[in-house]
Steps between C-alpha positions, in 0.01 A plus 500: 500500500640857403587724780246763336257268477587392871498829645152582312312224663640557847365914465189352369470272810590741740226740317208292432556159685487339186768235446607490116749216588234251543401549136671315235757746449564511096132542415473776767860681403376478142136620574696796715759571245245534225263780805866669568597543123162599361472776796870647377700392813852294432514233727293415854686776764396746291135347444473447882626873544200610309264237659590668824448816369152468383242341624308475229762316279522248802133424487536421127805334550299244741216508285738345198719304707161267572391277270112588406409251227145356639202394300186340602471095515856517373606118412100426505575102549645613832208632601228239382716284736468742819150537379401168499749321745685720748214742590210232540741310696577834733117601534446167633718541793374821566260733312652869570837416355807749616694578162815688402565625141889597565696722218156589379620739271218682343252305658390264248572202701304510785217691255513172342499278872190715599315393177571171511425450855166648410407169328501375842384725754348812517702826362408671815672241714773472344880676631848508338784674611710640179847705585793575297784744517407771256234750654475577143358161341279499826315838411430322159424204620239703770387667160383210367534638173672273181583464121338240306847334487478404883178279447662322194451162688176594654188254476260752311185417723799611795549820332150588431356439858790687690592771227346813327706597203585907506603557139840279473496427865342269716359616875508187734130587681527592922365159624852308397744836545303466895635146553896606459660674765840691375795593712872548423768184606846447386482123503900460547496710823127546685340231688235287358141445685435108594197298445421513154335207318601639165849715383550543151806680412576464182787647184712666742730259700670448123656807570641381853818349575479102605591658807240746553249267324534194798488769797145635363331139427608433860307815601217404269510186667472669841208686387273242405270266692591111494328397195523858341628557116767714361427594144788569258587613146538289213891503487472496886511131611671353772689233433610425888146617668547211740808767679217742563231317671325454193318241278411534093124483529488580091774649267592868658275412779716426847303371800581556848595200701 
């Protein structure tokens, strides 16, 4: 690692609390690099000088460094599987599940939790917890406000009993935006709530180190009720969940044990 580079994510640490060095460093220094270069600094002392100088660049600078690429019922199969398996499964056990969308981004996640979960209980008693580190993608995601591209994957009865299409947008109606409760959480250095039947964090630990990636499933384990499910992203698996306290219930589905 380059002393710049070194000294960069120590001020940013200091600064924010946000540990760069638990991200995989050469997509992050290249995802920087390309931020530093296309705002006219030279390398990353003077791009932290000017972070520190404004506080408006540093907001933006957060904003970019997280990774914001959501989309409702993204990897559908995934879904029909939570739909049909996990969640029926969960309800069983007990009816007013406790569920966690973590690194929500823009809120399309646990938009898309709330409407499935609808198939099985009432709207109105249903509760999910969505957080994520950019206060940014939360106001959006509180907006409930998105482009036709977001609801690409969508099941079109979904879209026309939760939606109402403003011009080239789509507005997600009140009674799912009530069900989602928003607040900021770094997941690499906050601590996590326990006794959730349901987790699903999913295409963001890609960007952890292995290092970084075992210390949160063992919080995630923590978190969850014996019997509870962590949900992951489709180039998420764990190949070792056994290490973690966990079973494979389905593929990307980890039970607790």
């Amino acid at each position: 690692m380059s002393n710049d580079y070194s000294e960069f994510i120590l001020g940013i640490k200091r600064k924010t609390g946000i540990d760069l060095s638990l991200y995989k460093e050469a997509q992050m220094k290249r995802r920087l690099t390309a931020l530093y270069e296309k705002k006219g600094y030279g390398n990353f002392q003077d791009f932290f000088n000017g972070l520190n100088r404004d506080k408006e660049a540093m907001e933006e600078f957060l904003d970019r460094m997280t990774i914001n690429v959501s989309e409702f019922y993204r990897n559908y199969q995934r879904w029909e599987v939570l739909e049909s398996k996990i969640l029926p499964r969960l309800l069983k056990a007990n009816p007013s599940l406790k569920v966690w969308s973590a690194a929500c981004s823009t809120g399309e996640e646990p938009y898309t939790l709330s409407m499935l979960l609808s198939k099985h209980i009432p709207l109105s008693s249903a509760s999910i917890t969505a957080t994520d580190i950019d206060k940014n993608a939360i106001q959006r995601a509180k907006n409930g406000v998105y482009p036709e591209r977001s609801l690409t994957e969508m099941p079109a009865e979904m879209k026309n009993k939760h939606f109402t299409s403003a011009g080239p947008l789509f507005k997600l109606k009140d009674e799912v935006k009530k069900t989602v409760i928003f607040k900021q959480h770094n997941l690499l250095s906050d601590p996590f709530e326990g006794n959730y039947d349901l987790i699903v964090c999913r295409n963001v630990l890609i960007y952890f180190t292995e290092e970084a990636k075992s210390i949160l499933y063992k919080k995630f384990n923590a978190s969850l009720k014996t019997g509870g499910v962590l949900f992951v992203g489709s180039t998420e698996q764990i190949f070792n969940p056994g290490q973690y306290g966990f079973e494979t219930e389905d593929t990307f589905f980890y039970k607790k044990i």
